[in-house]
Backbone as a printed PyTorch tensor [residue, N CA C, xyz], in Angstrom:
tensor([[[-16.2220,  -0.9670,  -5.0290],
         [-16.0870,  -0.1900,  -3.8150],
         [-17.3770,   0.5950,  -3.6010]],

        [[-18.0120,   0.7370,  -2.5280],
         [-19.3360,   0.9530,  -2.2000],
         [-19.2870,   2.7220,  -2.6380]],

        [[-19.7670,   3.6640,  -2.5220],
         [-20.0180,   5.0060,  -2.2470],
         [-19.5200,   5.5850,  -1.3710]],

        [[-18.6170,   6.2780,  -0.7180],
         [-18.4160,   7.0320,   0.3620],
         [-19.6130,   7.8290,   0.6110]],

        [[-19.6790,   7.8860,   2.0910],
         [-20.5190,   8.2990,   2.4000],
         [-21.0510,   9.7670,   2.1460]],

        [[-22.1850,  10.1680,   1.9560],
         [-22.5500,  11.5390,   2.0500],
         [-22.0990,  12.9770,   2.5150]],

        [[-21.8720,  12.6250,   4.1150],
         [-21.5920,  13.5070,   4.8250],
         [-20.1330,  13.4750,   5.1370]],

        [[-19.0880,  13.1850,   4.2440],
         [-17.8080,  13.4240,   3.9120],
         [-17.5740,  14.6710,   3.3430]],

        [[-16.5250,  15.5710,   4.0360],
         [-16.3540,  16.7480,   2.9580],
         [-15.2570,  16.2230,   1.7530]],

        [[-14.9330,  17.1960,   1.3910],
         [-14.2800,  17.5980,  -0.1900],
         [-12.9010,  16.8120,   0.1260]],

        [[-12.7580,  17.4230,   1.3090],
         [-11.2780,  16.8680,   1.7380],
         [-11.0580,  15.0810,   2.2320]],

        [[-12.1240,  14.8560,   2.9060],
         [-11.9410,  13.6000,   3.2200],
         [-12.4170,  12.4900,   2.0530]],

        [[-13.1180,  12.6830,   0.9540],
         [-13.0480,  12.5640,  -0.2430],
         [-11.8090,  12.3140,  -0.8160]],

        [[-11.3000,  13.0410,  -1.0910],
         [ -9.3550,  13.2540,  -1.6530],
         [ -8.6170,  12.5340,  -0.9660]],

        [[ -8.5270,  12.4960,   0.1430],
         [ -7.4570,  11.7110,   1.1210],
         [ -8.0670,   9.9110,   1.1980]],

        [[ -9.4560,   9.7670,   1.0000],
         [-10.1440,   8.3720,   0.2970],
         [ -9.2740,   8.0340,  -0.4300]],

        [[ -9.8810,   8.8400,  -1.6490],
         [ -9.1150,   7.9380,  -2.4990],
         [ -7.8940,   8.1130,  -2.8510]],

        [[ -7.1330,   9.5130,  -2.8200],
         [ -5.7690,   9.0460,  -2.5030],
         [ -4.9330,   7.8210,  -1.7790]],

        [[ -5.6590,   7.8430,  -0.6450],
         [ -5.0620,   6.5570,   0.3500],
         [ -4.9410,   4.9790,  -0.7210]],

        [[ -6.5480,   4.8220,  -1.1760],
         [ -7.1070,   3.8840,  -1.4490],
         [ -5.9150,   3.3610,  -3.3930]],

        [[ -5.9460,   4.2910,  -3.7780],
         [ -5.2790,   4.4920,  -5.0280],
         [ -3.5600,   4.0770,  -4.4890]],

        [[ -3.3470,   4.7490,  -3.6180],
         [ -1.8290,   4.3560,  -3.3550],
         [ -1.3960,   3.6780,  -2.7420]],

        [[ -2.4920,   2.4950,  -2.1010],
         [ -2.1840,   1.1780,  -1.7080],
         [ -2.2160,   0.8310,  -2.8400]],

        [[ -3.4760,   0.5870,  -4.2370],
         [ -3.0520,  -0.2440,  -4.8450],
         [ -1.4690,   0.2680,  -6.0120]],

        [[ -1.1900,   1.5180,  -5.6950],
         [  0.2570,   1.4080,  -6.2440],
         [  1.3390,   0.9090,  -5.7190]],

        [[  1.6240,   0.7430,  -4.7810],
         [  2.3290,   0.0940,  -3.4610],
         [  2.4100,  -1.1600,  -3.5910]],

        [[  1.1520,  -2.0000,  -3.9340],
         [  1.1770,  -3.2060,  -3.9860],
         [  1.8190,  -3.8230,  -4.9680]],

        [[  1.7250,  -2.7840,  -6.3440],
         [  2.3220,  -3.3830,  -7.6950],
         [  3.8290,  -2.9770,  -7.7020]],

        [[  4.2580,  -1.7560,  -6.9760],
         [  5.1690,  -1.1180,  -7.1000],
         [  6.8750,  -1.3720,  -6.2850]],

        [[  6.5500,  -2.3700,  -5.1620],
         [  6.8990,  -2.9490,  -3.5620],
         [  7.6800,  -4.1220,  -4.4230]],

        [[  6.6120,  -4.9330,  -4.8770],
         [  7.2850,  -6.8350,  -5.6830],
         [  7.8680,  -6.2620,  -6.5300]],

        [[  7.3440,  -4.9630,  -7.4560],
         [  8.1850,  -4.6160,  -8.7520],
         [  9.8250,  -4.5280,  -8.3820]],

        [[  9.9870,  -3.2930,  -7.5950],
         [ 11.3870,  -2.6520,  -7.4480],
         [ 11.8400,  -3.9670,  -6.5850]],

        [[ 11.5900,  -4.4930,  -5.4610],
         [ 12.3930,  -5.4330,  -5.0720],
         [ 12.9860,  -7.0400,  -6.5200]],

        [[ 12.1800,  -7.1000,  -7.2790],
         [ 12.0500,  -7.8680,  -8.2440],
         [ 13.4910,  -7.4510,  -9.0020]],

        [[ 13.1910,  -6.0350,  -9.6740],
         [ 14.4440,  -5.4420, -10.0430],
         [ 15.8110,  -5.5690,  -9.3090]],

        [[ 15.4050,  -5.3280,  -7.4060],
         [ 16.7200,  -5.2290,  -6.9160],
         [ 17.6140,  -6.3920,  -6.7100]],

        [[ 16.8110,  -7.5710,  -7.0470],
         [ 17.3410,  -8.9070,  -6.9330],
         [ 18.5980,  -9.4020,  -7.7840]],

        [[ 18.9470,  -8.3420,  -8.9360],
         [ 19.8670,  -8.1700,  -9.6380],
         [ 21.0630,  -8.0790,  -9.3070]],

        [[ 21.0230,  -7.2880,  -7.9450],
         [ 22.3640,  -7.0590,  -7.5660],
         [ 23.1010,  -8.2310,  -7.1880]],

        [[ 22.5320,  -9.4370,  -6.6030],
         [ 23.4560, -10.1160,  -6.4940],
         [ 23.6130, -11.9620,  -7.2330]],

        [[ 24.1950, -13.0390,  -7.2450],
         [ 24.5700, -13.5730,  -7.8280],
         [ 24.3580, -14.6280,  -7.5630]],

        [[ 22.9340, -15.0380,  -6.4050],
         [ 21.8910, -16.2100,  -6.2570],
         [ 21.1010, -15.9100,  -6.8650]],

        [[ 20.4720, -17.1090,  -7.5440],
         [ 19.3200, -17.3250,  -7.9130],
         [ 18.0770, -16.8760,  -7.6500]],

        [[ 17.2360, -16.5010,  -7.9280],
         [ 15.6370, -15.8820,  -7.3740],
         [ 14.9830, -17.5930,  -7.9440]],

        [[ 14.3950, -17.3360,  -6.5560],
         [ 12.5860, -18.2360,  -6.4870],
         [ 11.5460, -17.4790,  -6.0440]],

        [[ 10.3640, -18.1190,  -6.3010],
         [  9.4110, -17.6000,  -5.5780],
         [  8.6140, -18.9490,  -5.3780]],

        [[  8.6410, -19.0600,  -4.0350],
         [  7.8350, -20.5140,  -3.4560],
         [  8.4910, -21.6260,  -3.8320]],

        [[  9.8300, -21.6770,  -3.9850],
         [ 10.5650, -22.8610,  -4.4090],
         [ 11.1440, -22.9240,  -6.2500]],

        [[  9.9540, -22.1330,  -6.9030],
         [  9.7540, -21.8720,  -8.1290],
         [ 10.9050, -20.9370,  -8.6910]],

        [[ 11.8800, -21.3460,  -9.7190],
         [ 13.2990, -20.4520, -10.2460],
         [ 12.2100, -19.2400, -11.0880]],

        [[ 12.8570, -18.1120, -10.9310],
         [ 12.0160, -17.0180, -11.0460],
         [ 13.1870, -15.9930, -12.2250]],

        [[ 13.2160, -15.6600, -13.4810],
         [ 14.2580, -15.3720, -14.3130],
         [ 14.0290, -13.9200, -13.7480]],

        [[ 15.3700, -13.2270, -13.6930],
         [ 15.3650, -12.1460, -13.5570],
         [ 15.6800, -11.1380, -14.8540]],

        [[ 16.0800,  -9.7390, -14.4040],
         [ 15.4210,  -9.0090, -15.6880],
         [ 16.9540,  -8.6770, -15.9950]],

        [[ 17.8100,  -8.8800, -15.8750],
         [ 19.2330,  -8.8150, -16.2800],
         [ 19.6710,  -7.2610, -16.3120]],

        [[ 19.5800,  -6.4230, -15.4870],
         [ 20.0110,  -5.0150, -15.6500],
         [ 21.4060,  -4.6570, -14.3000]],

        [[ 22.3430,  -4.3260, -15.0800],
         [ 23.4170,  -3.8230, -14.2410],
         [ 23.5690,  -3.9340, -12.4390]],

        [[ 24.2760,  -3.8770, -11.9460],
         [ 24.5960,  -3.7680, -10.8220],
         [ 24.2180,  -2.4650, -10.3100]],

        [[ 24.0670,  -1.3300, -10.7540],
         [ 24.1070,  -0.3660, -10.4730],
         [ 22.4740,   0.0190, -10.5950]],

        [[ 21.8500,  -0.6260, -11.5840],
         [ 20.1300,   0.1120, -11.4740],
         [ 19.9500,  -1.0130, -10.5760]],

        [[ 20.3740,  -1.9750, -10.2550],
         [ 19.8500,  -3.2360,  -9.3330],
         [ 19.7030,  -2.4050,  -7.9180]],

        [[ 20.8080,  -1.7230,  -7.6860],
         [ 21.1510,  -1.0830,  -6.3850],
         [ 19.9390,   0.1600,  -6.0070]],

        [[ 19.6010,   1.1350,  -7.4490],
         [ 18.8660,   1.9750,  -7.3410],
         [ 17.4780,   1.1010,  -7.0120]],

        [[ 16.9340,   0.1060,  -7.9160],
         [ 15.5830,  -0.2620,  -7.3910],
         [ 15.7400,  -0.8330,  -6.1280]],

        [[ 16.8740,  -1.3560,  -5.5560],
         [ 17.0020,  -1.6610,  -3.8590],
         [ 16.5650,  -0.5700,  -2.8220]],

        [[ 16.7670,   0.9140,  -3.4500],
         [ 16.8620,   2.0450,  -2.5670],
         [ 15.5830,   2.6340,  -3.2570]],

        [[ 14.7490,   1.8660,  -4.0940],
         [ 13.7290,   2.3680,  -4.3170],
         [ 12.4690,   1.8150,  -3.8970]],

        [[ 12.8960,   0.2330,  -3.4470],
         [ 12.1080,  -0.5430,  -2.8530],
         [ 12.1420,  -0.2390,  -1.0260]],

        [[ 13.1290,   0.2210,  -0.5700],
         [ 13.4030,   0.4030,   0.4650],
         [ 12.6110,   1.6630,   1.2700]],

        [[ 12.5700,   2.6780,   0.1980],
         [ 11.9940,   4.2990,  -0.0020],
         [ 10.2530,   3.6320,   0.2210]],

        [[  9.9570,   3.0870,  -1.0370],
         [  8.7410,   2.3290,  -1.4400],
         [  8.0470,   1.9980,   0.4680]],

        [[  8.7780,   1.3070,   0.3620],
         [  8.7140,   0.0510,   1.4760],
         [  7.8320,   1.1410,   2.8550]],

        [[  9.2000,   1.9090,   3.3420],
         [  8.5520,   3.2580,   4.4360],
         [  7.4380,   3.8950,   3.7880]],

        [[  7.2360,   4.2660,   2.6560],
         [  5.6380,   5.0170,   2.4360],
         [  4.5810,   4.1970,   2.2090]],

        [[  4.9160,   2.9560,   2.2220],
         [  3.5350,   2.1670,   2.7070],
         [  3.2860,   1.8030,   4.1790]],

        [[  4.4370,   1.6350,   4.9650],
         [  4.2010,   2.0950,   6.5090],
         [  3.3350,   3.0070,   6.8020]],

        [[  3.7130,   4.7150,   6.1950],
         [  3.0570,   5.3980,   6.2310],
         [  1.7920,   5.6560,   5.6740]],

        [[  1.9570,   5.1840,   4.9530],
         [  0.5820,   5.0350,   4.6800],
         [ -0.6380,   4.6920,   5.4480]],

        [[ -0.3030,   3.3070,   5.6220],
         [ -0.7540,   2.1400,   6.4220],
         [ -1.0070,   3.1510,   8.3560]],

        [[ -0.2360,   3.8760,   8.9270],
         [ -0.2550,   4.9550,  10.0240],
         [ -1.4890,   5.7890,   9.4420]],

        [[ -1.6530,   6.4800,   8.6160],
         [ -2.5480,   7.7270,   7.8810],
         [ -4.0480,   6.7850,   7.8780]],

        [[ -3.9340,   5.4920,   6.9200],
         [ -5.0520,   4.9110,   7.2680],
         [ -5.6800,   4.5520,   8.8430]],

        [[ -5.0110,   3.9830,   9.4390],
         [ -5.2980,   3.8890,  10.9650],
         [ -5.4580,   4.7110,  11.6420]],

        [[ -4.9780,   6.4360,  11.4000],
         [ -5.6850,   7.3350,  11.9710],
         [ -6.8370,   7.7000,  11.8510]],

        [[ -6.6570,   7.8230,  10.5580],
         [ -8.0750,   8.2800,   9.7050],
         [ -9.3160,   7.0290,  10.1480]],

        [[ -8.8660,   5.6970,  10.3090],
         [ -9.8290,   4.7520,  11.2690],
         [-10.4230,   5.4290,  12.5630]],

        [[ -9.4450,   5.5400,  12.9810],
         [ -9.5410,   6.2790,  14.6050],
         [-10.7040,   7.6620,  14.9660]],

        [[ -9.7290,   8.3600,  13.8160],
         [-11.1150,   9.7710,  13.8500],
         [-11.9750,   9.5940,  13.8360]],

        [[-12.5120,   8.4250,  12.5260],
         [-14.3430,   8.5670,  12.2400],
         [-14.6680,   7.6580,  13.5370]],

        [[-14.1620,   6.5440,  14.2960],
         [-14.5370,   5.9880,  15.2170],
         [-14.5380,   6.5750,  16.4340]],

        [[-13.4920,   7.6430,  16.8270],
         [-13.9500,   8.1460,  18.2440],
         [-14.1300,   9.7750,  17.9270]],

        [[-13.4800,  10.4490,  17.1510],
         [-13.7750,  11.8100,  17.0250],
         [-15.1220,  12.1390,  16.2170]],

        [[-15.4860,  11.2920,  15.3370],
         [-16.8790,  12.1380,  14.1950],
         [-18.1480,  10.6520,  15.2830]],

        [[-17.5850,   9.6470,  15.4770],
         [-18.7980,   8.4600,  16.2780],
         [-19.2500,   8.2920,  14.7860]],

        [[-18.8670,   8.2630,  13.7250],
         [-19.9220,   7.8460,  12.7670],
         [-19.4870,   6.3790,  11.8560]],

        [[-19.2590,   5.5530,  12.7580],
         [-19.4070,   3.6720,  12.5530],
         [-18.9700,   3.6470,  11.0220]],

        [[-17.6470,   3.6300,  10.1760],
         [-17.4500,   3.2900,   9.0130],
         [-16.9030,   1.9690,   8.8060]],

        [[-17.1460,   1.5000,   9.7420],
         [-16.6100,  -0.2740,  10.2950],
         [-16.9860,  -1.1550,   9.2390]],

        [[-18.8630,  -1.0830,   9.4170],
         [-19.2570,  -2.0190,   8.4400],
         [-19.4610,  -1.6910,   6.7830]],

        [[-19.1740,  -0.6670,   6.4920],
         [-18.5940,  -0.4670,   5.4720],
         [-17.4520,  -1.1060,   4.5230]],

        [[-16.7790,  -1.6340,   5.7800],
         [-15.6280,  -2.3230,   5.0370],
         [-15.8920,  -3.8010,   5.4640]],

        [[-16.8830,  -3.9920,   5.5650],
         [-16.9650,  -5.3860,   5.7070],
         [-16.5610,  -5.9830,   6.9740]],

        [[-16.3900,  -4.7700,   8.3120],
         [-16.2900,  -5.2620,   9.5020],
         [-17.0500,  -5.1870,  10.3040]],

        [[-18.1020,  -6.0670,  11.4240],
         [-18.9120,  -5.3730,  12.6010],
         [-20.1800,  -5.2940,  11.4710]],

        [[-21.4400,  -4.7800,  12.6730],
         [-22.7420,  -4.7780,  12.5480],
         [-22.8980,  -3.5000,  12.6970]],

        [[-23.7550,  -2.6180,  11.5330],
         [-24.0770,  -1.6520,  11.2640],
         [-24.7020,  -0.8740,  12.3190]],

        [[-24.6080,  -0.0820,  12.8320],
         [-25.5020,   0.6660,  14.4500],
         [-26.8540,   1.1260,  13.5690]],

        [[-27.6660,   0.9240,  13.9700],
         [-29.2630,   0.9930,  14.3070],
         [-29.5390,   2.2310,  14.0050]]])
């Protein structure tokens, strides 16, 4: 991941990599609990056609990682909103092009 830029304060620093850190928990955390919640019921799991063994835990924690994947699920929405604002600001409120930074668009001159 490149450097954030210079002229970032303290705060937009923190909310970086917060954001950046809790996508990649989201990502591991989303397949996990739904993985778990697949327990609750009494088809088979695949993944891509592929029989997929599940982790054999009660009906009842099956249900909790359902409502934890579900919980999960809305704070990566939100998330995903927080990032797209935070897009928005540096592009029309600060004008300072963090586009090609991420590997999008041609750097302004």
């Amino acid at each position: 991941m490149p450097a954030l830029p210079a002229y970032f304060t303290g705060g937009e620093r923190l909310l970086a990599k917060a954001a950046h850190w809790g996508f990649y928990a989201m990502m591991l955390a989303l397949p996990l609990s739904g993985w778990v919640a697949a327990d609750r019921n009494d088809r088979p799991l695949a993944w891509f056609g592929l029989p997929v063994s599940k982790f054999g835990v009660d009906k009842a924690t099956g249900s909790a990682a359902n409502e934890l994947h579900e919980i999960l699920g809305w704070a990566m929405l939100a998330l995903l909103a927080l990032h797209i604002v935070g897009i928005i600001k540096h592009l029309v409120m600060d004008r300072n092009n963090l586009m090609p930074r991420m590997g999008v668009g041609k750097p302004r001159a």
